[in-house]
N, C-alpha and C positions, 0 to 999 in steps of 0.2 A: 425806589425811594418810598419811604411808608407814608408819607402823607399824600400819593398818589393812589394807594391802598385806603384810605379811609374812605368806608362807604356815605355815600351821597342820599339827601334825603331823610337821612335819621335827625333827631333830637339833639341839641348843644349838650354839651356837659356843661360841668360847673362852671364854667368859664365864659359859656355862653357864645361857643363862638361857632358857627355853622360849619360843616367841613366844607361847604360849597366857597367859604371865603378863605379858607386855606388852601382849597385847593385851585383857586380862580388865578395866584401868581405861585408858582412850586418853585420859582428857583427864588423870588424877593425874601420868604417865608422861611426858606430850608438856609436861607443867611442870616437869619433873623434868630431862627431855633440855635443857629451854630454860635453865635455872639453870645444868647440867652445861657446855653447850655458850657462854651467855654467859661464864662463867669461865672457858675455854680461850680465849675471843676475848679478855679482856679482858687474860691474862696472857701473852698470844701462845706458847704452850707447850700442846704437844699431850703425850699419855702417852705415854711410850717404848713401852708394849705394844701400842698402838695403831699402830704402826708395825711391827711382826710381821706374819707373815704365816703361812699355811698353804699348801704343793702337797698338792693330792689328783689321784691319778693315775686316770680312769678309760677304759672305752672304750665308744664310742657309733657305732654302725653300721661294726664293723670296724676304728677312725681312731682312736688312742692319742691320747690330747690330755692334758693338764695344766689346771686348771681354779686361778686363783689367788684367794683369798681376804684381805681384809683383816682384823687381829686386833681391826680397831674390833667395838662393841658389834651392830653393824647389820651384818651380813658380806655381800659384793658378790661378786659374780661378773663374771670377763671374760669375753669371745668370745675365742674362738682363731680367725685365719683360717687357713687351711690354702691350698695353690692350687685346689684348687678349690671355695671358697668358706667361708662359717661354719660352726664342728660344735662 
């Protein structure tokens, strides 16, 4: 289940919610996401904030890169390829 994959100790996203309190009930939460998540299917209408997004600019071996974030509840990470490879 992926909200047993969110790492612990990191920073809230937009939402503000600590993964320690997501992850503190996994099954009250993943019934809760399933309710949430039916009712965006069912009314085909996703949140506008959920469509935001965040740049965070950092640098990792030298290589300035941009790392982009979605403003959903669950925040994702892309790979940047660069030409000589992923960073």
């Amino acid at each position: 289940m992926a909200i047993r994959q969110i790492k612990s100790g990191k920073a809230a996203g937009p939402d503000n919610i600590p993964a320690e309190a997501l992850k503190a009930d996994v099954a009250a939460n993943a019934r809760i996401l399933h309710i949430l998540f039916n009712k965006i299917w069912d009314e085909e209408q996703v949140p506008t904030y959920w469509k935001e997004g965040l740049l965070i600019k950092y640098r990792r071996k030298a290589i300035s890169a941009t790392v982009i974030t979605t403003g959903a509840s669950l925040s994702s990470q892309y790979q940047v390829k660069s030409p000589t490879g992923y960073y």
